[in-house]
DSSP file (Angstrom, degrees, kcal/mol; ACC not computed):
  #  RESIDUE AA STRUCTURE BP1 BP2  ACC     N-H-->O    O-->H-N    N-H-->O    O-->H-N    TCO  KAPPA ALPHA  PHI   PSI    X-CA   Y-CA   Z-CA
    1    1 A X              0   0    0      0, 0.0    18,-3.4     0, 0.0    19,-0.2   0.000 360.0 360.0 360.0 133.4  -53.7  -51.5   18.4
    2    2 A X    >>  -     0   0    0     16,-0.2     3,-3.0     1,-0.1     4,-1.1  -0.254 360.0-130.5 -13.9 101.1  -56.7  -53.6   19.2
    3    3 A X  T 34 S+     0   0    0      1,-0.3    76,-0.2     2,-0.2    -1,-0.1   0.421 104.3  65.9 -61.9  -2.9  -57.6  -52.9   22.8
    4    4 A X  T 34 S+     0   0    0      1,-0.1    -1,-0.3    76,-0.0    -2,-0.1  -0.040 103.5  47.8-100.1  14.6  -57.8  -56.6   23.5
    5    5 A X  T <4 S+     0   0    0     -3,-3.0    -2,-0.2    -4,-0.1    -1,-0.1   0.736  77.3 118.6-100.2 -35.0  -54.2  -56.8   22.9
    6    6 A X     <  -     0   0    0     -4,-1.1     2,-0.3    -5,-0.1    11,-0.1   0.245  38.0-176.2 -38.0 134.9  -52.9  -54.3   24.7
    7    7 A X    >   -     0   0    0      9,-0.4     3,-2.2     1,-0.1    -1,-0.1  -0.892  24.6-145.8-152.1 109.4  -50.3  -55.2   27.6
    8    8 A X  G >  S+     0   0    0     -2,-0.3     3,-1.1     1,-0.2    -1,-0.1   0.698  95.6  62.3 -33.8 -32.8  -49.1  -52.9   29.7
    9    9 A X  G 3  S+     0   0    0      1,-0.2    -1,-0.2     3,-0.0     0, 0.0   0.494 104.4  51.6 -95.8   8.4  -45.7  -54.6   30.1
   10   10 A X  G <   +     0   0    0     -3,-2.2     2,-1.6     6,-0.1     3,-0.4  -0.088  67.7 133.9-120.6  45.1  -45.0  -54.2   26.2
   11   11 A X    <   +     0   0    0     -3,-1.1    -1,-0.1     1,-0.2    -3,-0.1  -0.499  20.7 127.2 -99.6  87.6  -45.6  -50.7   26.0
   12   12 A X        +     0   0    0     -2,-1.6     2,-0.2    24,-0.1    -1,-0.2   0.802  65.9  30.4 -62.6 -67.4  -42.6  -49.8   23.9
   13   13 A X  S    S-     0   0    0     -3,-0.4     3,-0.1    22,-0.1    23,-0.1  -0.425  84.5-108.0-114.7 162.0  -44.0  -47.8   20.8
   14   14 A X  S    S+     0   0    0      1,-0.2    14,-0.1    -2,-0.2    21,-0.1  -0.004 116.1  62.5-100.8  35.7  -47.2  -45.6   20.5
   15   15 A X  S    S+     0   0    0     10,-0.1     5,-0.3     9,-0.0    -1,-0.2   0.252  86.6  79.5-123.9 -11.7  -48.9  -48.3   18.4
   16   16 A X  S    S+     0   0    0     -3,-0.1    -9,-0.4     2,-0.1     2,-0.3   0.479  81.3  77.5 -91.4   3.3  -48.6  -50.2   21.2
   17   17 A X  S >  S-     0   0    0      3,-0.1     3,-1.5     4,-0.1     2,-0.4  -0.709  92.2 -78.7-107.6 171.6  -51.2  -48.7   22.6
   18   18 A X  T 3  S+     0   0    0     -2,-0.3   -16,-0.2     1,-0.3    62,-0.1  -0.402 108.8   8.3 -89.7 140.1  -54.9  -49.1   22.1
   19   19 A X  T 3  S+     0   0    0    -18,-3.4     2,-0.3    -2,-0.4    -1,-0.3   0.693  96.8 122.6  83.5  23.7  -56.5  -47.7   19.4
   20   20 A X    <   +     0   0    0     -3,-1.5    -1,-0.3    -5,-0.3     2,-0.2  -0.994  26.1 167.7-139.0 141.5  -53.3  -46.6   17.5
   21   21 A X     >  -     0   0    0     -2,-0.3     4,-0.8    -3,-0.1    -4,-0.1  -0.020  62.6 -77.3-124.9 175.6  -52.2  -47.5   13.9
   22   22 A X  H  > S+     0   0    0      1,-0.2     4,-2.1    -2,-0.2     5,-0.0   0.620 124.5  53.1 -59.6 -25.8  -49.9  -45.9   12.4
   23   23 A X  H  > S+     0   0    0      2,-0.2     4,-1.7     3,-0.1    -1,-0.2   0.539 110.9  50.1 -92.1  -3.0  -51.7  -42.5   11.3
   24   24 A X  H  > S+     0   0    0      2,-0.2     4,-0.8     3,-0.1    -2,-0.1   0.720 110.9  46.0-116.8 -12.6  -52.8  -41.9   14.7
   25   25 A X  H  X S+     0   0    0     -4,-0.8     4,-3.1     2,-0.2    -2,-0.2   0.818 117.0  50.6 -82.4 -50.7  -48.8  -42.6   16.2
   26   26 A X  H  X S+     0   0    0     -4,-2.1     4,-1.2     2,-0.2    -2,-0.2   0.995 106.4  47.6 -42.0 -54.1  -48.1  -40.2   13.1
   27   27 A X  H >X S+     0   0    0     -4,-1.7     3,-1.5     1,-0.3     4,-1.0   0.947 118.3  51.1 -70.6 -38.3  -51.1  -37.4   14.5
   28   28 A X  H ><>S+     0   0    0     -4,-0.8     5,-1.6     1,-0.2     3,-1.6   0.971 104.2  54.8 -55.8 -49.6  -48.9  -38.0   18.2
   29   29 A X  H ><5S+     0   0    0     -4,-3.1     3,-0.6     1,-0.3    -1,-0.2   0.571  99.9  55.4 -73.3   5.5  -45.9  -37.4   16.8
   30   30 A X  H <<5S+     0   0    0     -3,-1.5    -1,-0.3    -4,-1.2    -2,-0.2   0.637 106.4  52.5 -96.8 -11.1  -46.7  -34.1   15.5
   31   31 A X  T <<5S-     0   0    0     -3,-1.6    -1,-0.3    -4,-1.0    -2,-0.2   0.017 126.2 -98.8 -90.0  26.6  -47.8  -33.0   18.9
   32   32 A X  T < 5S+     0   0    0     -3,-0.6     2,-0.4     1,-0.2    -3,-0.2   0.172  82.9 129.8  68.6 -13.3  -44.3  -34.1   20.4
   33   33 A X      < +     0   0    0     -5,-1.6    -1,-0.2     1,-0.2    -2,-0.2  -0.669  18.8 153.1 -97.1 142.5  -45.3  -37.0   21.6
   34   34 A X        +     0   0    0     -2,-0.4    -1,-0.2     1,-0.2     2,-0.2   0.489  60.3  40.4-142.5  -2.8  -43.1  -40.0   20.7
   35   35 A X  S    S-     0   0    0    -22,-0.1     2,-0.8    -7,-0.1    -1,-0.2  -0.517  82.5-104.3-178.8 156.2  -43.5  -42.2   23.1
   36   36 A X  S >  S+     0   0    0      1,-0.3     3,-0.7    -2,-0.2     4,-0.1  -0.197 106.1  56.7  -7.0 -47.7  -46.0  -43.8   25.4
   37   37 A X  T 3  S+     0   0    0     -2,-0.8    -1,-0.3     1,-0.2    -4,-0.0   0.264  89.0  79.6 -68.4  13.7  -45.1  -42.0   28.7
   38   38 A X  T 3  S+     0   0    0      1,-0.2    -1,-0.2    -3,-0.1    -2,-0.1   0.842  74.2  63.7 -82.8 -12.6  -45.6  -39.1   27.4
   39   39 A X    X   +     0   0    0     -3,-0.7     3,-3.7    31,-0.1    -1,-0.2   0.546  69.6 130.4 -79.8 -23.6  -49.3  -38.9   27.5
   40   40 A X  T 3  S+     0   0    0      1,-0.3    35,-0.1    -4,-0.1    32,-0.1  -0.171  90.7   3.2 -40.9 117.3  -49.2  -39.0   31.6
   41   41 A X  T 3  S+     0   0    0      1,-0.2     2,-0.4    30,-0.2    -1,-0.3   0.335  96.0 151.0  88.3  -1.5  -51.3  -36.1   32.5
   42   42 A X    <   -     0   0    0     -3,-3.7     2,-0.6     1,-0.1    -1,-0.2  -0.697  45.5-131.0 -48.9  96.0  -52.3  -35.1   28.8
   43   43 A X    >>  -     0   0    0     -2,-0.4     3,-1.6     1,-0.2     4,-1.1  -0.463  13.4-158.5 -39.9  78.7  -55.9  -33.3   28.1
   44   44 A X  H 3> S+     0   0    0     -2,-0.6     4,-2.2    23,-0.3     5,-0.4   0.873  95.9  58.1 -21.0 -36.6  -57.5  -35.4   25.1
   45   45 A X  H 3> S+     0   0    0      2,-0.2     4,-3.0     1,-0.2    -1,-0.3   0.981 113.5  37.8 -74.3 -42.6  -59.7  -32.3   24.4
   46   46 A X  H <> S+     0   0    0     -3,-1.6     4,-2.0     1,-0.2     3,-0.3   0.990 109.5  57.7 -77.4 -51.4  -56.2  -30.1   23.9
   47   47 A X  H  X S+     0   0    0     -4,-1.1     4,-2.4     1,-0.2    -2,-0.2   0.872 112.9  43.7 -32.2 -54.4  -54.1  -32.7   22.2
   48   48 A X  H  X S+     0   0    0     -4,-2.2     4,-2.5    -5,-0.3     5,-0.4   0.987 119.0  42.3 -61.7 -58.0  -57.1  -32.8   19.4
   49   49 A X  H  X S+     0   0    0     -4,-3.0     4,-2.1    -5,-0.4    -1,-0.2   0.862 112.3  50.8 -57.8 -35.5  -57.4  -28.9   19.4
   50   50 A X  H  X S+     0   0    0     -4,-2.0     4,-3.5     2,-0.2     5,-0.3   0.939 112.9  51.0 -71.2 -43.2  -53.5  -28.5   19.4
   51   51 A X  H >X S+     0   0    0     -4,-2.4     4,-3.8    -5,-0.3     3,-1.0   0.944 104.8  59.5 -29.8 -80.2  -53.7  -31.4   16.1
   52   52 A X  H 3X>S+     0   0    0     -4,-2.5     4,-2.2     1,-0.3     5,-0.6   0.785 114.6  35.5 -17.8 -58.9  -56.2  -29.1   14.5
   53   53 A X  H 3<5S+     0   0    0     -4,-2.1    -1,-0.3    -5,-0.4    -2,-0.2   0.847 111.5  52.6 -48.8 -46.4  -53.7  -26.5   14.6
   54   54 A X  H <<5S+     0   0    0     -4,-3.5    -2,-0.2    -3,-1.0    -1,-0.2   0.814 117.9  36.5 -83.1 -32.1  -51.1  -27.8   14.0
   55   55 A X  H  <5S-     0   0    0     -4,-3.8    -1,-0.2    -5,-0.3    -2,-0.2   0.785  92.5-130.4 -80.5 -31.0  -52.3  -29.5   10.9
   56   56 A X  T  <5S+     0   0    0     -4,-2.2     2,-0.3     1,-0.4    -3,-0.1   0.707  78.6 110.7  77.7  15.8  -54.6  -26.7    9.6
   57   57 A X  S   <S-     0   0    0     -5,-0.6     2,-0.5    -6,-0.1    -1,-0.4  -0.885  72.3-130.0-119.7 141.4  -57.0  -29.4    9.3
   58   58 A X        -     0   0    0     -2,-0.3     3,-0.2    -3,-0.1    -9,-0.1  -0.780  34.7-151.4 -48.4  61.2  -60.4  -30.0   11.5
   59   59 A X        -     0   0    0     -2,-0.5     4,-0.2     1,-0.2    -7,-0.1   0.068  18.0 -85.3 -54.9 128.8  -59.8  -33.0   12.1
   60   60 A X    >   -     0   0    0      1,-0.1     3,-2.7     2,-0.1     4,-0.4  -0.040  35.4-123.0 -29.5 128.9  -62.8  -35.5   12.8
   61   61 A X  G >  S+     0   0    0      1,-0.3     3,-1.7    -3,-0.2    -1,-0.1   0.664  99.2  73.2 -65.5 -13.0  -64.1  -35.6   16.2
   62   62 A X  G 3  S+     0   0    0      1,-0.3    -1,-0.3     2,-0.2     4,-0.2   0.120  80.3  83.6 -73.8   6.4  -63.7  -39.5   17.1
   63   63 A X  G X> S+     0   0    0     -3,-2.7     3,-1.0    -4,-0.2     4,-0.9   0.835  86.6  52.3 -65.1 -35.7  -60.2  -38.5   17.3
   64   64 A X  T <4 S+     0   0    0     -3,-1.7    -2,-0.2    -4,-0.4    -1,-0.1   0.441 101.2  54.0 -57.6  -3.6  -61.0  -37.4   20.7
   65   65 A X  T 3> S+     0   0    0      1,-0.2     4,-0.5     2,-0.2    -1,-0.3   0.614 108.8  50.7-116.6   7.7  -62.3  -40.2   21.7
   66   66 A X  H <> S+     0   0    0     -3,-1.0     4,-1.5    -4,-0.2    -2,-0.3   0.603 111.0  48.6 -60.0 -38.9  -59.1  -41.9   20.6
   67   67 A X  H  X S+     0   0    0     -4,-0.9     4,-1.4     2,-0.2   -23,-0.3   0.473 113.0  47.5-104.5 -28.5  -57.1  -39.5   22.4
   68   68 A X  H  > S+     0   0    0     -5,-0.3     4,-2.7     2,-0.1     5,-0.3   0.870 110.3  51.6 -92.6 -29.9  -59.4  -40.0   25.7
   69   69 A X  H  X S+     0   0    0     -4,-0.5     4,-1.4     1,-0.2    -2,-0.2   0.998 115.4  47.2 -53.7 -53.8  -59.2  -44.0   25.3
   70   70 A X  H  X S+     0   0    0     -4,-1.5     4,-2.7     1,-0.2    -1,-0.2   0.834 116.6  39.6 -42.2 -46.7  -55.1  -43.3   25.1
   71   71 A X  H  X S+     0   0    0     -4,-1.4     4,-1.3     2,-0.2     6,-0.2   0.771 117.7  46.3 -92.4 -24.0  -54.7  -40.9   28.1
   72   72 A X  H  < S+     0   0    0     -4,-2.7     5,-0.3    -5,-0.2    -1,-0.2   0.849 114.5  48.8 -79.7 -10.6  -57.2  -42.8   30.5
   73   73 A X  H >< S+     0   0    0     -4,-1.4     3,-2.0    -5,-0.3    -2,-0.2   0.920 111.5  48.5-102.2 -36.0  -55.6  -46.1   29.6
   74   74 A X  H 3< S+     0   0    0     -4,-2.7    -1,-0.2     1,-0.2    -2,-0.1   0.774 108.6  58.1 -63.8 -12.1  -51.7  -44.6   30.3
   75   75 A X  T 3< S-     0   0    0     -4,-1.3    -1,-0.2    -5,-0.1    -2,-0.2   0.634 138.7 -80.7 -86.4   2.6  -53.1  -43.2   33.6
   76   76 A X  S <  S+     0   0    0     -3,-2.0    -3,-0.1     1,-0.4    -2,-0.1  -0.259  83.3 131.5 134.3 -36.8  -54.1  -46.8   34.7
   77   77 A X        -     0   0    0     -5,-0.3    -1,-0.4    -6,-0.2    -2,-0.1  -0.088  65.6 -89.9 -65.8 164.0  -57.4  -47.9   33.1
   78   78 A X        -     0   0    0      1,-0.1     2,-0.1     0, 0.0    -1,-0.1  -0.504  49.5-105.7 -77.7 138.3  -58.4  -50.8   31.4
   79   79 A X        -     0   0    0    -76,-0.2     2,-0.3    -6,-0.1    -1,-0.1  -0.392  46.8-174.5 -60.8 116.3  -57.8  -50.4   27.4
   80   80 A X        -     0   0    0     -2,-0.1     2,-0.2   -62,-0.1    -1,-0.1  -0.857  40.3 -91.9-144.1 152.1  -61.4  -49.9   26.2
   81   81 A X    >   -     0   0    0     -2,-0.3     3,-2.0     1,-0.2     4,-0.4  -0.341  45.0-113.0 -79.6 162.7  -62.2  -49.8   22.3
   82   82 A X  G >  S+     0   0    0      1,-0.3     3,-2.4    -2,-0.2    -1,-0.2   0.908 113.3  63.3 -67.3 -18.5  -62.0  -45.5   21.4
   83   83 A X  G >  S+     0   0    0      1,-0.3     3,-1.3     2,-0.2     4,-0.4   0.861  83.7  79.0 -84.5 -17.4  -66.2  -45.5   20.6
   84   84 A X  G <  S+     0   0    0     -3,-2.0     4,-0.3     1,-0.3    -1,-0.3   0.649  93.7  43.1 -50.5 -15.9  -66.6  -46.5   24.0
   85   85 A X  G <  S+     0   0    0     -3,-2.4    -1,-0.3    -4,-0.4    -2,-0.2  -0.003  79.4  98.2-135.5  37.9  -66.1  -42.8   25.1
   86   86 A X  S X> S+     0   0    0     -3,-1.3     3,-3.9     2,-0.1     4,-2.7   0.867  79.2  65.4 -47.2 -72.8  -68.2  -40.7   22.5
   87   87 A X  H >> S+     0   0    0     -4,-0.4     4,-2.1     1,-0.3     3,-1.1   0.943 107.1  39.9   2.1 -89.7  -70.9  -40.5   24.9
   88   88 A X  H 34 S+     0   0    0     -4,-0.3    -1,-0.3     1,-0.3    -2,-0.1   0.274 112.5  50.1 -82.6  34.3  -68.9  -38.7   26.9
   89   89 A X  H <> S+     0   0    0     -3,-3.9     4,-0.5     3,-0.1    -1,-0.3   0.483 109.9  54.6-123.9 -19.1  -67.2  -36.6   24.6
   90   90 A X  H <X S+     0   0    0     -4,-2.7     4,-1.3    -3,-1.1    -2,-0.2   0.967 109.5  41.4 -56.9 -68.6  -70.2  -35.8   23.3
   91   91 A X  H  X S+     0   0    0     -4,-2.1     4,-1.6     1,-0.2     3,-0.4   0.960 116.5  56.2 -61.9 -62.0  -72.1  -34.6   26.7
   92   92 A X  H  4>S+     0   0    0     -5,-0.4     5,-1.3     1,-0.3     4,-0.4   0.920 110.2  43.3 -16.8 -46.2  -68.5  -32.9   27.5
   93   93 A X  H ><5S+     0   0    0     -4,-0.5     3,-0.9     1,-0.2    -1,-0.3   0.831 104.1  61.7 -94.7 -18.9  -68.8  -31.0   24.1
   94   94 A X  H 3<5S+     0   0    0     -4,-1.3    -2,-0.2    -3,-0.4    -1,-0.2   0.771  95.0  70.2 -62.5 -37.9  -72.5  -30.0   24.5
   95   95 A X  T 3<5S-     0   0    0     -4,-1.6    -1,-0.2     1,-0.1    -2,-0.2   0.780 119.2-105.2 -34.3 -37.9  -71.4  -28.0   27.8
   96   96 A X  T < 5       0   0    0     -3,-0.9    -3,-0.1    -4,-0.4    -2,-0.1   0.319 360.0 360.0 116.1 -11.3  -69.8  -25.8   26.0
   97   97 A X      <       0   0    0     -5,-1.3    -4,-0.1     0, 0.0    -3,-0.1   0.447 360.0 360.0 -93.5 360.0  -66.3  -26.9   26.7
């Protein structure tokens, strides 16, 4: 969903969150997650890796930054559009990590 829709008090569905469609509620539900609280305390960087796996696929890397928009905004932060956090997935992955 559009991160300028997003309302916490209708978070129902995992589309209901920002910056998930339908394929990217599919790529959750193949990691277990099926819905919204589930993400509480979830590592973007393993959810991507676990995908990868799990799919047999290498997945693009702006899935992580979809997956960090998801987990910072169910721990409380404001719903920010997913490119916002490339930057920092970027220096993150240049560590080494």
């Amino acid at each position: 969903m559009n991160p300028n829709k997003v309302s916490r008090g209708n978070l129902r569905e995992l589309t209901d969150l920002p910056n998930i469609g339908k394929a990217g509620a599919k790529d959750l539900n193949l990691l277990g997650i099926l819905q919204p609280e589930q993400l509480i305390g979830k590592c973007p960087y393993e959810m991507y890796y676990a995908l990868c796996l799990k799919t047999g696929v290498i997945h693009d890397s702006c899935v992580i930054d979809v997956f960090i928009s998801i987990t910072r905004f169910i721990n409380g932060e404001n719903p920010l559009p997913w490119w916002e956090y490339t930057q920092e997935r970027k220096n993150y992955l240049s560590k080494g990590n």
